[in-house]
N, C-alpha and C positions, 0 to 999 in steps of 0.2 A: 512361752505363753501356754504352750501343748498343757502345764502342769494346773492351769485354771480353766481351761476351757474346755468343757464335756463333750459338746457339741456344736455345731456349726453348721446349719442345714438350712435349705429351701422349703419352704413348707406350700402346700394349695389343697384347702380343703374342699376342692372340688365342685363342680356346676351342680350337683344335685344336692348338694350338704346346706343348702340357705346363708353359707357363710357361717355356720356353728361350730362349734367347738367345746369340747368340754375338757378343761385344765386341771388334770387332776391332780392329788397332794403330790410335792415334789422336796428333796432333800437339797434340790440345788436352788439357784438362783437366775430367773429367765431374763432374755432381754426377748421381744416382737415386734416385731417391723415390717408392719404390712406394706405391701410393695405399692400400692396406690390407693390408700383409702385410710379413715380412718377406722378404729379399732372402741366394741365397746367392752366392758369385762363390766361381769357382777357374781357375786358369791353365792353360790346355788341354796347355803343354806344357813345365809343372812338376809335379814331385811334393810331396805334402801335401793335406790334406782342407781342402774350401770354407771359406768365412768366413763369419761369417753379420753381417749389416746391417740394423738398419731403415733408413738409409740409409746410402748411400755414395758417397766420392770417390773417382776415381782420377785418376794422374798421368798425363804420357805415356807410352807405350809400345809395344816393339816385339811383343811378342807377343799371341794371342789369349786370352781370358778367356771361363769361359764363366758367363751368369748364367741363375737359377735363383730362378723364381715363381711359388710355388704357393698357389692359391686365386684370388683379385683378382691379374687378369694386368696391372691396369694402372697407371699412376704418370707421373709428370715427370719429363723428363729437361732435363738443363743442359750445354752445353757454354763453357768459358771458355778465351778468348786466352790461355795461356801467361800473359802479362802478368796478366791477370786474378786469380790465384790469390792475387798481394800485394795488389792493391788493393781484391779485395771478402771475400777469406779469411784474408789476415793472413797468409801465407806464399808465400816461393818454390815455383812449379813443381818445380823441382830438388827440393824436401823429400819432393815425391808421388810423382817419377816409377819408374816401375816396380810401384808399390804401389796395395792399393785400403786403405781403412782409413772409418771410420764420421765421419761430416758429425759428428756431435755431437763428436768427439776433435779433429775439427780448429778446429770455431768450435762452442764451447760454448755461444755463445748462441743457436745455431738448433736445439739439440737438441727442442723440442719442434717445428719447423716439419712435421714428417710427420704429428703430432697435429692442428695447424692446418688443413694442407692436406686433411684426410680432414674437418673440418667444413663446409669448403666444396662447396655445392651446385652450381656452373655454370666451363666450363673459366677465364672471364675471369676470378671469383673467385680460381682458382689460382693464374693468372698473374702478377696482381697480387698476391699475398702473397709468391709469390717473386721477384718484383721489389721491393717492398718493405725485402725482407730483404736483397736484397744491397745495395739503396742504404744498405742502414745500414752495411755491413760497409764501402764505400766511404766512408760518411762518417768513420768511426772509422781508417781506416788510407792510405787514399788512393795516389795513383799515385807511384811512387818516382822518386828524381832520375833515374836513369839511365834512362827506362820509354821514352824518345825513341829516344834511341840503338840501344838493343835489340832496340824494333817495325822501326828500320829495318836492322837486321844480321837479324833473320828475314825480313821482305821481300825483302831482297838471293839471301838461301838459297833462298827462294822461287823465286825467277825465273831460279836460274842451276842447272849440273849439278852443278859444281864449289865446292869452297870456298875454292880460290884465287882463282876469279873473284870468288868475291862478297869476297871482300877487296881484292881488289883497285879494286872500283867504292866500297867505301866509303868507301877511302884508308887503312884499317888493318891492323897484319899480323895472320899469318893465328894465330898466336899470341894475341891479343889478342879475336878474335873469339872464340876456340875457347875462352878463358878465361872469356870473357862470355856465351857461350849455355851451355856447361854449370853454370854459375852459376846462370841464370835458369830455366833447363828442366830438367836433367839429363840432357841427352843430350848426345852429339857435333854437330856445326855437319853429318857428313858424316849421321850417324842422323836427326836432323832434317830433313833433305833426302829421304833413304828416306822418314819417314814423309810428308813431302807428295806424294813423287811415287804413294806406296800410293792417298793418298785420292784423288788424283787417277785414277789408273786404277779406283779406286772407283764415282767419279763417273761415268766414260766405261761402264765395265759395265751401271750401269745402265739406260745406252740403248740397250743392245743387241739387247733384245726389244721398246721403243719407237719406237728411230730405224733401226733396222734395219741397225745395227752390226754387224761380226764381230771377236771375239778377236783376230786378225792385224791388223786395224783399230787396235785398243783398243792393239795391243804398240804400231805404229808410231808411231802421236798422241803415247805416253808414254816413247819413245825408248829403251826395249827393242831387242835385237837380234832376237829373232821372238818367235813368240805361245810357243815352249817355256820362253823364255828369260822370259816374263811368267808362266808355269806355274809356274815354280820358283820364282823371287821371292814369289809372292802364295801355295802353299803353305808354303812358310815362315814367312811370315808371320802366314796367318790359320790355317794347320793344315788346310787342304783345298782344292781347284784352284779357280779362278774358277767353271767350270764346276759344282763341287758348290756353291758358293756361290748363284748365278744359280737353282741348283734348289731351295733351301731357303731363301731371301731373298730373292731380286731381283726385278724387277719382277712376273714371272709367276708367282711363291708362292703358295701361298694364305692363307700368314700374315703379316705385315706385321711390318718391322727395328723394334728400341727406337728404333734409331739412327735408320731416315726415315722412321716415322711419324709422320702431323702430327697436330694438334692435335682431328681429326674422334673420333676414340674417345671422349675423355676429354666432347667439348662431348655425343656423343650421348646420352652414358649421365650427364650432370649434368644 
C-alpha cells in the first residue's frame, strides 16, 4: 500500500483557526474525515455555495478550495498517488480531478468509516482502521496493467520542465504520454508539471522562516524567473501571495495546515 499512499496524518486546525482551511492545488488525490463534524469545501475561485461532506474526496487540482469546520476542528487526512485512486478506490484519478464529492458516493463501502473512526480512542487506533480499509479496497480492485508505465511517465514529468523532454527519455511520443496522463489523472502531462513544481515551491516556503531562506531564494531553486514571477504563479494558484500564505499557514502561524499537521493533535487528544 506504502506505494499509493503519500500520507496518513491527524490533522486539527486549531481553537483559533474558525475551523478554516485553505486547500491548496495538489498533484495527489485527498481523502478528509473530520473526526466529529461535518465538513464544508467551496472553490475559492469559482462561483456557487460550499458542499457539505461527512467526508470527502478530491481529485487533482489546479485551483484553491477553501474548507470549512465547525465545532471538532479535528479529523484524518489521506493523501494518494494518482495511481492510488484505481487500486484502493475503484477509479481513475481522471473521474475526480477538478471535483470534491463525498467518500461514501465513491466507495460505498466505507460510508460508515467516519462512524468508525470517531469510536476510536488513541491516533494508532485511527490509523490502523484506515489502513485497513484501504487494503480492502486494494484487495478488491488492485493495481491496473498499465500502473508501470504511468508511475514512470509521471516520474519522467517529475524531473523534467518540459514534456517533450520527458517524452523523450521514455522513448514515447509526446502524443501518447499526453493521452496517458490525462487518462489516468485528468490533467495535462504540461498541468501536472505545474502542479509538482507549486508543491515543490511549497515545500521550499516552508523553510523559509526555519532555514532562513528568502523568496528570491525559493523563485531561483524552483526555476522561476524572479521572486515576482513566483508571486504571480502561486497567486494564481492558491488565490493569495506566498507571503499572505507564510502569514496564515506556514511555519510561524499560530495555527497549524490540515495539510502538514502531523499526527501530534489527533494522539494528544485520544
Amino acid at each position: 500500500m506504502g506505494a499509493f499512499v503519500a500520507t496518513l496524518d491527524a490533522y486539527d486546525l486549531g481553537a483559533g483557526s474558525g475551523g478554516v482551511h485553505r486547500g491548496l492545488p495538489s498533484s495527489t488525490v485527498s481523502i478528509t474525515i473530520p473526526e466529529d463534524d461535518f465538513l464544508e469545501v467551496g472553490w475559492v475561485a469559482r462561483s456557487g455555495s460550499p458542499s457539505r461532506h461527512r467526508a470527502v474526496v478530491a481529485g487533482l487540482h489546479l485551483d484553491a478550495a477553501e474548507l470549512r469546520q465547525q465545532g471538532c476542528t479535528r479529523g484524518v487526512y489521506v493523501t494518494l498517488d494518482p495511481l492510488g485512486a484505481g487500486a484502493l478506490l475503484g477509479l481513475p484519478a481522471s473521474a475526480l480531478a477538478g471535483h470534491v464529492v463525498d467518500l461514501a458516493d465513491v466507495v460505498p463501502a466505507l460510508a460508515d468509516l467516519p462512524e468508525r473512526l470517531a469510536g476510536c480512542r488513541t491516533w494508532p487506533q485511527r490509523r490502523a482502521l484506515v489502513e485497513r480499509s484501504l487494503l480492502a479496497g486494494l484487495a478488491r480492485h488492485g493495481e491496473r496493467d498499465n500502473a508501470r508505465e504511468t508511475r514512470a511517465m509521471l516520474a519522467a514529468l517529475a524531473r523534467t520542465a518540459r514534456v517533450d523532454e520527458a517524452a523523450r527519455r521514455l522513448g514515447c511520443s509526446r502524443r501518447h504520454l499526453s493521452a496517458r496522463v490525462r487518462a489516468e489523472c485528468g490533467v495535462t502531462p504540461k498541468e501536472y508539471q505545474r502542479l509538482v513544481r507549486f508543491e515543490s515551491v511549497r515545500r521550499r516556503l516552508a523553510a523559509v522562516n526555519t532555514a532562513g531562506a528568502g523568496l528570491a531564494d525559493v523563485a531561483a531553486a524552483s526555476g522561476f524567473a524572479d521572486q515576482a514571477h513566483l508571486s504571480r504563479e502561486w497567486r494564481a494558484m492558491a488565490g493569495y501571495t506566498p507571503t499572505e500564505w507564510l502569514r496564515a499557514e506556514g511555519p510561524s502561524a499560530s495555527k497549524p495546515s490540515a495539510h502538514d499537521r502531523s499526527c501530534a493533535g489527533a494522539s494528544a487528544s485520544g
